[in-house]
VOBA-1610 file (N, C-alpha, C; in pm, whole numbers, padded with zeros to 5 digits, always signed):
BEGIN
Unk+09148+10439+11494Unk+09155+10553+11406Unk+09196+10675+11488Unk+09319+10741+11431Unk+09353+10894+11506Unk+09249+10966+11494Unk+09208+11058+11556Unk+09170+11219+11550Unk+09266+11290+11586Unk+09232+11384+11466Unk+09316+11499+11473Unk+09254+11627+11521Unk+09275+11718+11531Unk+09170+11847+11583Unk+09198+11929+11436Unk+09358+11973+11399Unk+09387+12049+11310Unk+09459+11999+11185Unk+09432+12052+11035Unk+09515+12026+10993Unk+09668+11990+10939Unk+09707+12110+11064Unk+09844+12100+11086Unk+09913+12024+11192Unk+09828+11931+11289Unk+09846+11850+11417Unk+09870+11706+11282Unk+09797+11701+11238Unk+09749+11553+11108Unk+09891+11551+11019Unk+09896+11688+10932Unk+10002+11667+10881Unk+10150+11642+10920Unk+10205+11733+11070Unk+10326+11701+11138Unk+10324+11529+11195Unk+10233+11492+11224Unk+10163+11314+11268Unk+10223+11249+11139Unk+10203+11264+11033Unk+10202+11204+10925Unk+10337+11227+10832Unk+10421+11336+10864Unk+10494+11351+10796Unk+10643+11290+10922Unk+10604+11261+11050Unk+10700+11225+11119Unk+10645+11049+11065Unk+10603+11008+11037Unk+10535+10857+11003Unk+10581+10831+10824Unk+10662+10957+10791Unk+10763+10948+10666Unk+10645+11000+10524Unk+10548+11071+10571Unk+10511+11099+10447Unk+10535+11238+10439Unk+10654+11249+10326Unk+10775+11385+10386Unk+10740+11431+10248Unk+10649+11419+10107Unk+10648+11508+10018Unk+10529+11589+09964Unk+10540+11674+09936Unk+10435+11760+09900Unk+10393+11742+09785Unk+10203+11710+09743Unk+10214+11644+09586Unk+10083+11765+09576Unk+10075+11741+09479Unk+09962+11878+09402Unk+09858+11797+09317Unk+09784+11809+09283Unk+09649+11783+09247Unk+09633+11817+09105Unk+09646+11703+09005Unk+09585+11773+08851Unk+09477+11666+08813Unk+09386+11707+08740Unk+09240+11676+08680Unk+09288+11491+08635Unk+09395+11442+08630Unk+09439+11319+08565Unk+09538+11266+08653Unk+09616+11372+08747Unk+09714+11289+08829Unk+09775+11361+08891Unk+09828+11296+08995Unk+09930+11388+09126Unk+10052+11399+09053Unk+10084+11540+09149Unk+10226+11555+09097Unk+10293+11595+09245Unk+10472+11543+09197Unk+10524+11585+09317Unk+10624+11696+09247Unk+10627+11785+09270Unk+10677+11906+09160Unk+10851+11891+09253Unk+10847+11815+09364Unk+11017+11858+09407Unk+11095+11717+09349Unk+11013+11650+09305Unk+11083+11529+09245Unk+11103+11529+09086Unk+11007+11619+09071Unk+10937+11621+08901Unk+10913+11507+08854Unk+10768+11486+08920Unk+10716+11377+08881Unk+10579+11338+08882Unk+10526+11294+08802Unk+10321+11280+08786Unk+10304+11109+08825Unk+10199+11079+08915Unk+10128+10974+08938Unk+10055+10930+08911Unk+10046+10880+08816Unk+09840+10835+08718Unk+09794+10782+08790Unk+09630+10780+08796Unk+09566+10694+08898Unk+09588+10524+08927Unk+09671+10482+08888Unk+09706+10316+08886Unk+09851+10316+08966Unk+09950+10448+08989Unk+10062+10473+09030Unk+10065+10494+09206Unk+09922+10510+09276Unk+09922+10588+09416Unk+09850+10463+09472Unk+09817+10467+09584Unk+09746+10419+09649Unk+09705+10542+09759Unk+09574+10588+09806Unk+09561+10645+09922Unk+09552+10581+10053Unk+09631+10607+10154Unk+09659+10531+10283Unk+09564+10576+10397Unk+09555+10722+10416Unk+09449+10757+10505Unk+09423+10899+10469Unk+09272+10907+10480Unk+09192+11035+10473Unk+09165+11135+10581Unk+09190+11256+10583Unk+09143+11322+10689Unk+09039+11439+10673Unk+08936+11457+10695Unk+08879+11587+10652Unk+08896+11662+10816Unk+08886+11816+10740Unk+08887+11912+10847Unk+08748+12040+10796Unk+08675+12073+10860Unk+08571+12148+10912Unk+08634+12276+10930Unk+08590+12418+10891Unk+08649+12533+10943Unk+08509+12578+10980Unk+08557+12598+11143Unk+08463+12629+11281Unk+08397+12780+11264Unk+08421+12850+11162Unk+08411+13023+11157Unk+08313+13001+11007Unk+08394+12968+10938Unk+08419+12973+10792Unk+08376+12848+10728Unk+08267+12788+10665Unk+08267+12658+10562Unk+08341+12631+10525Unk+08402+12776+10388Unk+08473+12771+10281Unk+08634+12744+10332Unk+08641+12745+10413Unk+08762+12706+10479Unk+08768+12535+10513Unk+08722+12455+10452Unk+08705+12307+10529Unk+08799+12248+10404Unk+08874+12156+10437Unk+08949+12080+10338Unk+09002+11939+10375Unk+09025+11849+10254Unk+09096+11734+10304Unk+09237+11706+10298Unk+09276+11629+10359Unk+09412+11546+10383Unk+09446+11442+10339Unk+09508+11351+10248Unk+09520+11255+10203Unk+09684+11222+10227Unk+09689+11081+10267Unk+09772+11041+10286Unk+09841+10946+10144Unk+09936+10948+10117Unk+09976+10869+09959Unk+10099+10831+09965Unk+10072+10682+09871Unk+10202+10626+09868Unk+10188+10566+09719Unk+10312+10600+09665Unk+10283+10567+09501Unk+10339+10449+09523Unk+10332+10383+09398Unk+10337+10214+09362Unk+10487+10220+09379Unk+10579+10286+09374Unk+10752+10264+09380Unk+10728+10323+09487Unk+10680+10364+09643Unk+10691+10388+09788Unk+10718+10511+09830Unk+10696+10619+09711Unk+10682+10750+09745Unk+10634+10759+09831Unk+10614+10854+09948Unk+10494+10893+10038Unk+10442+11021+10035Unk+10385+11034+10067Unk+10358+11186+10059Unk+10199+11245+10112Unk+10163+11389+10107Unk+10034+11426+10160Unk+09985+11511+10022Unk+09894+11533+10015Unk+09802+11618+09977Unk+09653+11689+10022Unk+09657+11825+10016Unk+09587+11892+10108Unk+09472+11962+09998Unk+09388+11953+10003Unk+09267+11984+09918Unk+09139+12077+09973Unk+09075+12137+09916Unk+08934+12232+09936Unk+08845+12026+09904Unk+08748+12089+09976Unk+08625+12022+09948Unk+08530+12093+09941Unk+08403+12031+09905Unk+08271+12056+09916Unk+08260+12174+09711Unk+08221+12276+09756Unk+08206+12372+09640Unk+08327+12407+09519Unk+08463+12427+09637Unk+08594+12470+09571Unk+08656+12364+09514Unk+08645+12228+09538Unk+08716+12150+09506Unk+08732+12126+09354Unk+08859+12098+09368Unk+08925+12060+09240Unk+08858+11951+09138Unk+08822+12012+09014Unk+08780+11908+08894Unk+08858+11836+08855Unk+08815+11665+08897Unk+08881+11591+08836Unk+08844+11465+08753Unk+08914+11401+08667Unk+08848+11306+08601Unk+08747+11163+08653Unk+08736+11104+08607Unk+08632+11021+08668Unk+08752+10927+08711Unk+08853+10883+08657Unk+08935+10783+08719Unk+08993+10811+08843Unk+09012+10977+08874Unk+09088+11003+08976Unk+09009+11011+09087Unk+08899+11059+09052Unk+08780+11087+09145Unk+08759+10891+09246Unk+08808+10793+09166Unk+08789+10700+09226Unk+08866+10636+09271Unk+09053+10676+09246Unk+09102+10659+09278Unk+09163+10731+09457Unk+09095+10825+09444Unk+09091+10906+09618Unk+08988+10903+09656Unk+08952+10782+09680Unk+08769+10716+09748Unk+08887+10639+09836Unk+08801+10611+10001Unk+08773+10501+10053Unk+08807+10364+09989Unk+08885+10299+10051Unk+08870+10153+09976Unk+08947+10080+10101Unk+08892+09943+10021Unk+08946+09835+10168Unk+09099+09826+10227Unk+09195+09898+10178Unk+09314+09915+10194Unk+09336+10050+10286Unk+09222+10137+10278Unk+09264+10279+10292Unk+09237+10242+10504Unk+09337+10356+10551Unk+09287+10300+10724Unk+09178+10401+10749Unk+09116+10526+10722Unk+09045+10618+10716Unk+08984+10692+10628
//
């Protein structure tokens, strides 16, 4: 398993390893807004997780997700955790869990 120190060390790692698109976060499904296109939770798979800690600041701590949709999109998504985080449905919420496929 990598360690990363920063979020931006994780993401340049990951986006030279071809996960080159930027996807956004809605309550039912990812979107990649430069493709124009939504991922329902049965469409992604998450590949690897990263959380990051802000050393000053809590409210500053967020995650990293690594994604590859079912047709081989790749891509990242960068998220608040803990308090700020994004409301989402119960399917999605289990679809960006840990699972035996995921490497982190």
């Amino acid at each position: 398993m990598k360690i990363f120190e920063t979020l931006s060390e994780a993401m340049n790692d990951l986006k030279q390893r071809g996960y080159v698109y930027d996807f956004s976060l809605n309550p039912d499904a990812i979107e990649c807004k430069s493709l124009s296109h939504s991922f329902g939770p049965a469409d992604f798979h998450v590949d690897e997780i990263h959380r990051f800690e802000g050393k000053t600041n809590p409210d500053d701590s967020s995650i990293l997700f690594a994604i590859t949709s079912a047709s081989g999109i790749k891509g990242l998504l960068v998220d608040a955790y803990g308090v700020y985080a994004a409301s989402l449905n119960e399917e999605m919420i289990k679809r960006l869990t840990i699972d035996s496929k995921t490497k982190h």
